[in-house]
N, C-alpha and C positions, 0 to 999 in steps of 0.2 A: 504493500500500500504506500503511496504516495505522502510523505510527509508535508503538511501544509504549513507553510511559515506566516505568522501574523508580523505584523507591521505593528509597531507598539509606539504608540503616541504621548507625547506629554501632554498632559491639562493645561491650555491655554492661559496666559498670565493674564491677571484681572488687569484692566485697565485702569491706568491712577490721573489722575489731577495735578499738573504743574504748572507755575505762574511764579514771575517776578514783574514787578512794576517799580520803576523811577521816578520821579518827579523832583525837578528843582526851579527852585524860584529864586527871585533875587528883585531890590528896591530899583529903579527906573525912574525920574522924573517923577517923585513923588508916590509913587504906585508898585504897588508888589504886582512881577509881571513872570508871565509862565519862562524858563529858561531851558527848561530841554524833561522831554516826557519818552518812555520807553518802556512798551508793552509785552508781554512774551508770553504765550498761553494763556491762562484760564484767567490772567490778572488781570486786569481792565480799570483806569482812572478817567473821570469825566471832569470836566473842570464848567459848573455851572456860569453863568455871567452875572456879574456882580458890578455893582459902580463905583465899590471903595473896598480899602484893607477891611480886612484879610483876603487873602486869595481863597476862594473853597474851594476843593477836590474831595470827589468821591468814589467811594472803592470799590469794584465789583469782581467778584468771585463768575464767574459765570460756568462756573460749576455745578451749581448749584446747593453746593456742601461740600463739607471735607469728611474722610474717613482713613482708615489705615492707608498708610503708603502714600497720603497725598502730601506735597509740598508745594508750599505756598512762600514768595518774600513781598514786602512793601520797605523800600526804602525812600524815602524825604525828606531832602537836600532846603533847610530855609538857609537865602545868604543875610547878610549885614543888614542892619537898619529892615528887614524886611517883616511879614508878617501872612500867617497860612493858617488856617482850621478843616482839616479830615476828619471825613466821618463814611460810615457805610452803607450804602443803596438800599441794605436789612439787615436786622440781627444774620450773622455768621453760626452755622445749623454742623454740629460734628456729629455725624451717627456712627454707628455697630462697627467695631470694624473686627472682620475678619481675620486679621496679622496685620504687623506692627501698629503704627503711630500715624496721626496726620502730624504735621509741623508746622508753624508760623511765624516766620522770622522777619524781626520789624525793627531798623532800624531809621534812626531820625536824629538829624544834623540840623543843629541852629548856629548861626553866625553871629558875630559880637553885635547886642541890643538886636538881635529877631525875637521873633516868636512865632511857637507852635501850640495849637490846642488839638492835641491826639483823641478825638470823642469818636472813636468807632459805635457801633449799636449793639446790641450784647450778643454774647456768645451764646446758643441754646443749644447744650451737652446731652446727647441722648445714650439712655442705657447700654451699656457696654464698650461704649466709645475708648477711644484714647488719642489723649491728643498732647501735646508739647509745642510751646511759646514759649519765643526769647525777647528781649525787648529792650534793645539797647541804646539808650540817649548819650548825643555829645554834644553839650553843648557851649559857647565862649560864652569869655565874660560880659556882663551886660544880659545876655540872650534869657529869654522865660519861656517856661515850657508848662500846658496844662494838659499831663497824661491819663486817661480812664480805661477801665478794663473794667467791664460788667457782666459777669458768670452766671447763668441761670441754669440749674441741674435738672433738667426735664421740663413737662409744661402740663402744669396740673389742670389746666383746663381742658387738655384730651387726654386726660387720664394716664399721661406718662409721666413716668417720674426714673432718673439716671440713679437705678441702687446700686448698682455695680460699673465698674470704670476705672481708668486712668485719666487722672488730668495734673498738669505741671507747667508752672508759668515764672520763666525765672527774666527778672528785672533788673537791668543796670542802666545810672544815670551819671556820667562825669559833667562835671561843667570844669572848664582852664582846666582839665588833662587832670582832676582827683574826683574820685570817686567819691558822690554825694548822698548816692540813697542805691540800696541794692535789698533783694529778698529774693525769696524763691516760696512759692504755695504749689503744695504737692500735696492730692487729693485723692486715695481708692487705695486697693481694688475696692473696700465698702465704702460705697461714700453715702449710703445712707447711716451707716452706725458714727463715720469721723461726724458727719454735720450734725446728729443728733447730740454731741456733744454737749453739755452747759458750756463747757471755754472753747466752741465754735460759734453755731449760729444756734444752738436748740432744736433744730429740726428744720427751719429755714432752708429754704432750697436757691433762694436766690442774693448773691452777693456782688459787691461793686468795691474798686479803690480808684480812687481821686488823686493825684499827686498834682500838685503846684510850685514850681521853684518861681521864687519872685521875690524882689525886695520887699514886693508888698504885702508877701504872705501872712502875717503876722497880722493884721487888720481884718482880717479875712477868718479867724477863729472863731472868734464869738458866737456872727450869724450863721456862720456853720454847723456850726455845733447846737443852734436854736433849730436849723433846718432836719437836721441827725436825728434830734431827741434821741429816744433810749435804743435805738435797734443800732448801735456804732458808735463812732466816737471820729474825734479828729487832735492834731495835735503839731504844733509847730515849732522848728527848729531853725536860729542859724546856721546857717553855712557859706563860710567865707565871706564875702562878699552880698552875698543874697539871700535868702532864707527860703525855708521849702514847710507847706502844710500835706500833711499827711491824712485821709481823710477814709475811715472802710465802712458800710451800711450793708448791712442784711436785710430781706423779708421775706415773709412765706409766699410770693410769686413773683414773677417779673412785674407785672402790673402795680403792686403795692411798690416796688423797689422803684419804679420813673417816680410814681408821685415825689418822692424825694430828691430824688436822682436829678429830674428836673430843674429844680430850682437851685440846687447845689451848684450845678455847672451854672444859668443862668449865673449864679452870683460871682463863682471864680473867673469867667470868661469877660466878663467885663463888656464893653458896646460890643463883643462877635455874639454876645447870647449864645442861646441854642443852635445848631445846625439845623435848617429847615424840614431835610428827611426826619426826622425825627418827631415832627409831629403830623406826617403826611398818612 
């Protein structure tokens, strides 16, 4: 009898998600003006029209989501005397993933006296996920920078909630070449028993941090802290030259977390307020 040979195939490799996007600006004739934009896969920046500082740009994933194996960068270039606020087209959606990690790496550069307000729209972590974010500021002297990152672990209003996962979010901010502010929050594989914690959030499924470096941060305590009330706290420190408020809010859904979240940035952000998507 005839020995039959098969042909032995390998399982096609899932298809992943990658993107890097540029953007830099710089002061012109009185006006922060686009100076060089670059797009590469799934990343996409829009730059709305505006008639005065700040420059807006916004971010889109056209992914539609991250999951294992996907890689994502946003890097944004502010120069001198200049002034930018990003934000993103939607909350950023990580689901299930099958093997490894998504990744998000965000890097952001301010020139002496710029500034940046980094208010992306929150993350929505879905059960099982796993994801890592890096988040590195440089910024010169003079420059101010208002950073947010707002985590909501599932979405209790369709009935899902993130029990199980990885997530890991690690932050570095230099200003004049010393490092200012740095952490790292690392969350699972339970993330319903770490959040139920009394010295996390209680059970709380949704959380935000705020960071402000400014001279003027210091001024900026009080109504914060009125806007906080009990579900967080805020807290401020010189450094060097500038000072930086430190700001973290929890709530039991995303939706309780803007009510505050709102008016917290309105206050930090100064005349740029809120990013328009934001309440579209």
């Amino acid at each position: 009898m005839d020995t039959i040979e098969y042909t032995k195939f390998s399982a096609p490799l899932a298809q992943r998600a990658a993107g890097l996007a540029q953007l830099g600006c710089a002061s012109a004739d009185g006006r922060t003006r686009l100076r060089r934009l670059y797009q590469d896969g799934s990343a996409k920046i829009r730059l709305p029209a505006v008639l005065a500082d700040p420059l807006e740009a916004v971010l889109i994933n056209t992914a539609g989501g991250l999951t294992g194996g996907d890689r994502i960068g946003w890097d944004v270039d502010v120069g001198a005397d200049a002034s930018a606020s990003i934000t993103t087209q939607a909350c950023e959606k990580v689901y299930r993933a099958a093997s490894d990690q998504a990744e998000v790496r965000v890097k952001l550069t301010v020139g002496e006296n710029g500034r940046i307000a980094w208010l992306p729209q929150e993350t929505i972590v879905f059960d099982r996920a796993a994801f890592a974010r890096t988040l590195d500021v440089e910024l010169a002297a003079g420059a101010e920078a208002l950073v947010l990152e707002a985590t909501v672990f599932g979405r209790l209003a369709m009935g899902e909630r993130a029990a199980q996962g990885i997530f890991r979010d690690r932050w570095r901010v230099r200003q004049g070449g010393f490092l200012i502010h740095a952490e790292d929050f690392r969350i699972g594989p339970d993330i319903t028993g770490a959040l139920a914690r009394p010295a996390a959030t209680g059970g709380a499924i949704a959380v935000a941090t705020l960071l402000l470096v400014s001279p003027r941060a210091e001024a900026f305590l009080d109504p914060a802290r009125e806007i906080i009330g009990d579900r967080g706290g805020a807290s401020v420190w010189s450094v060097k030259a500038s000072g930086k408020l430190l700001a973290r809010l929890y709530a039991g859904d995303g939706y309780q977390l803007r009510q505050r979240l709102v008016p917290l940035v309105g206050l930090l952000n100064g005349r740029a307020g809120l990013p328009k998507l934001w309440s579209l």
